[in-house]
N, C-alpha and C positions, 0 to 999 in steps of 0.2 A: 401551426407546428411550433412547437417548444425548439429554440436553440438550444446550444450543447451546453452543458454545468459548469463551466468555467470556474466557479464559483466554489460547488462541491467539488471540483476534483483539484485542485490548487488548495482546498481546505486538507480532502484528504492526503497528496503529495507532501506539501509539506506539513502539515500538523502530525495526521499518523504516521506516514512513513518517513517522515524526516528528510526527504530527499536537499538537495541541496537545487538549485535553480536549474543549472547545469544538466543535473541527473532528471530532473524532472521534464523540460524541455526538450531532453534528447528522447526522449520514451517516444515512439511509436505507439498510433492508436490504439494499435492491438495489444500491445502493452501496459497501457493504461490500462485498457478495460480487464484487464487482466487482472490490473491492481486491484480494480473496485470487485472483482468477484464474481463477474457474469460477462453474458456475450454482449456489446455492445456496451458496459459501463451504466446498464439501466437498474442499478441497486440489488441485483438480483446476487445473494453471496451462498457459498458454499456452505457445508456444515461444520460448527466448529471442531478446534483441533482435537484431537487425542490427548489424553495425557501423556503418552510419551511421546507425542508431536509438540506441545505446549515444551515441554522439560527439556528439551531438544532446541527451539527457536530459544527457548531463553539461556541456555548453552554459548549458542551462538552470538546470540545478541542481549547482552547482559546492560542492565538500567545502568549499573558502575560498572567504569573501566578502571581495574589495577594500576597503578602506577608502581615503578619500584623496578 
């Protein structure tokens, strides 16, 4: 039996989600696996977004933040 992905999911916490130690840490399994897109965190991911779900997250969460 294969251990848990430490590894992948520390890659993805902090690489794609950016989480901060903290954030990442305090997550709940079920939240984790939540991140990674399927039951249990087994790589299994949803469909991607919409374009007005894409135009929407990047709304929200934009690559530059304004200053000013």
């Amino acid at each position: 039996m294969r251990g848990f992905p430490w590894s992948e999911a520390m890659a993805f916490g902090f690489g794609v989600m950016r989480l901060s130690s903290r954030e990442f840490w305090g997550l709940t399994p079920r939240e984790l696996a939540a991140a990674f897109g399927g039951a249990g965190g087994h790589g299994r991911r949803g469909s991607p977004p919409t374009r007005d779900g894409l135009t929407e997250m990047m709304r929200r969460f934009p690559d530059e933040v304004e200053h000013g």
